[in-house]
matplotlib code that plots the C-alpha trace (Angstrom):
import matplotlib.pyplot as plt

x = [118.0, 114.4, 112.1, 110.5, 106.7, 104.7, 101.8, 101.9, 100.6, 102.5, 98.7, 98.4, 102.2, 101.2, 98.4, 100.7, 103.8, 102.4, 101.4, 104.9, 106.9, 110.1, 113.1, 115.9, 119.3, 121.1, 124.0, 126.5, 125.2, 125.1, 123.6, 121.0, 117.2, 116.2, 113.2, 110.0, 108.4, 110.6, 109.9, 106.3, 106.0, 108.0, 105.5, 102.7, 104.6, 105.1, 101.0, 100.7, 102.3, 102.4, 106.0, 108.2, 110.0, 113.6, 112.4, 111.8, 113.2, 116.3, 114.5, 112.8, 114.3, 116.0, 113.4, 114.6, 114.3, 110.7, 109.8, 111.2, 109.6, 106.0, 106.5, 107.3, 104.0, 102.2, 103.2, 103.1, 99.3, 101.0, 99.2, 95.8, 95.9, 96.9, 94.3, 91.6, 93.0, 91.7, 88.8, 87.5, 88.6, 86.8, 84.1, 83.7, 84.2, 81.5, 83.2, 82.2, 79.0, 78.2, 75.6, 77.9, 80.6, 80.9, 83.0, 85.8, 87.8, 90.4, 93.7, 93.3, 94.8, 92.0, 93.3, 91.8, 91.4, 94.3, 96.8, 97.2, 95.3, 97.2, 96.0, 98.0, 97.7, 99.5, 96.7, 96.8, 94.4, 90.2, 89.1, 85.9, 82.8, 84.6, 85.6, 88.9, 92.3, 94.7, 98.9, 100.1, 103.9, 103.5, 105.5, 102.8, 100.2, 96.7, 94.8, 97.9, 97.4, 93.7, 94.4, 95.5, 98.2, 101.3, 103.0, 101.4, 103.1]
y = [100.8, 100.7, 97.9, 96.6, 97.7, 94.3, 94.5, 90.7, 88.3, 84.8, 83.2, 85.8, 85.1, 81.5, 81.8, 84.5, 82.6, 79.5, 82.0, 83.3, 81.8, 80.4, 81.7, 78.7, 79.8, 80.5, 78.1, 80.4, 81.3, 84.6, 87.0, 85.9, 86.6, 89.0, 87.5, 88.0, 88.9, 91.8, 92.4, 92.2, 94.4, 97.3, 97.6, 97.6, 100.3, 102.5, 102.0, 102.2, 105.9, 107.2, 108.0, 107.8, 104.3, 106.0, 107.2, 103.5, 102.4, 100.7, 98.1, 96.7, 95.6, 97.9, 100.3, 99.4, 95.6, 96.2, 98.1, 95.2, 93.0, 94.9, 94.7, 91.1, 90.2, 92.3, 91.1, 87.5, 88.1, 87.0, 90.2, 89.1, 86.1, 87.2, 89.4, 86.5, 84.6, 87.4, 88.2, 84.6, 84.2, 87.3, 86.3, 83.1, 84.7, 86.7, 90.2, 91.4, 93.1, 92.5, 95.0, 97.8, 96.6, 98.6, 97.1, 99.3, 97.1, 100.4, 98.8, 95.4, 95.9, 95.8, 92.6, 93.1, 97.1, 99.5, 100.8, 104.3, 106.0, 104.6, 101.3, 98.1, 98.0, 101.2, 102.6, 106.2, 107.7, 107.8, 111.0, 111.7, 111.6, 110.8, 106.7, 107.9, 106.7, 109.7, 108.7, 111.2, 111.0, 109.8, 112.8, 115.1, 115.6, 114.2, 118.0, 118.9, 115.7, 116.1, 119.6, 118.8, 116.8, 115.0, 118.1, 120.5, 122.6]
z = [144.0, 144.5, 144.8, 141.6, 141.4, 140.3, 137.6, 137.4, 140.3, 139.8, 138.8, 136.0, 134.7, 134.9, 132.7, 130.3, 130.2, 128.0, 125.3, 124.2, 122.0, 123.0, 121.4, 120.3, 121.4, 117.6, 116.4, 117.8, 121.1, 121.6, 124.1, 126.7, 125.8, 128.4, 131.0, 129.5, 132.7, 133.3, 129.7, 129.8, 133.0, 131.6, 129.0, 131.2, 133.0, 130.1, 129.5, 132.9, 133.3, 129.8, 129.5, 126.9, 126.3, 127.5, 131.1, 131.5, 134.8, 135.3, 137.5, 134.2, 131.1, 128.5, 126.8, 123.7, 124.5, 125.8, 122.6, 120.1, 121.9, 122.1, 118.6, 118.2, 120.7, 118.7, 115.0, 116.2, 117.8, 121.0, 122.6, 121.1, 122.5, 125.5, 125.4, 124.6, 127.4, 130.3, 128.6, 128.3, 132.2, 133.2, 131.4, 133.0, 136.4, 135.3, 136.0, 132.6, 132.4, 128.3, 128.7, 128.5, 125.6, 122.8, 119.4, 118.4, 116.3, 115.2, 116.5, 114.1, 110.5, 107.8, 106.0, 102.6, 102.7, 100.7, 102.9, 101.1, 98.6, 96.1, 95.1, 95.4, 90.8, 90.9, 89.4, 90.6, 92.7, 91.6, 90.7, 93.1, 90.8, 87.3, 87.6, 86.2, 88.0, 88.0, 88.6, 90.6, 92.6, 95.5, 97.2, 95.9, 98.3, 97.7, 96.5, 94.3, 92.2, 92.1, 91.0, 87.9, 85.4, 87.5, 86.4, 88.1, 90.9]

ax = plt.figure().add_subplot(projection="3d")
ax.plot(x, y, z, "-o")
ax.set_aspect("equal")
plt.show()
């Protein structure tokens, strides 16, 4: 087997270990919780490379594992803050040159926006130009709706 390739120094785990969660064992035991660091770095490998999560290697944790738990970071803001913590270190290291940061804030969920073009009143979907709401399936696509009545082919 081959050596493991390290994306983490031990003074950058240090400073990412506090921010995740610990996990409490359940009432009935159960399985260990795989190690967070082997965890994390097969994620960075996958970003790393760009390969899909099954040609993960065997030296990390499972792929499926490292996907949950990319996931569970992510949901949780684990990631974020992890994120923060770099940037505010870098920052005061004074590696980042502000002068040439651009804000691209894509990859955050709009909090108040609609998910779809259905709105959250089930309402239907505004007619451009008329202030009308028309209902529409939501298997139909967008143009057919638009087209005409909810019957129409």
């Amino acid at each position: 087997m081959s050596e493991r390739v390290v994306y983490l120094t031990d003074e950058q785990w240090r400073k990412i270990e506090p921010l995740i969660p610990k996990k409490p064992i359940g009432r009935r035991g159960g399985r260990p919780r795989a190690d967070d660091r082997l965890v994390f770095e097969g994620i960075l490998w996958i970003l790393r490379t760009g390969a899909r999560w099954k040609d993960l290697r065997d030296r990390y944790s499972n792929p499926s594992t490292c996907w949950r738990r990319l996931r569970e970071w992510y949901e949780t803001d684990v990631l974020k803050d992890m994120w923060r913590a770099f940037l505010s270190e870098l920052d005061h290291n004074g590696i980042l040159d502000w002068d040439e940061v651009f804000v691209d804030a894509s990859f955050f969920p709009a909090k108040k926006g609609r998910g779809s073009r259905e709105n959250q009143a089930g309402k239907g979907i505004e007619v451009p130009g008329t202030g009308r709401w028309q209902r529409c399936s939501s298997r139909k696509p967008y143009r057919l709706c638009l087209a005409g009545s909810d019957h129409s082919p």
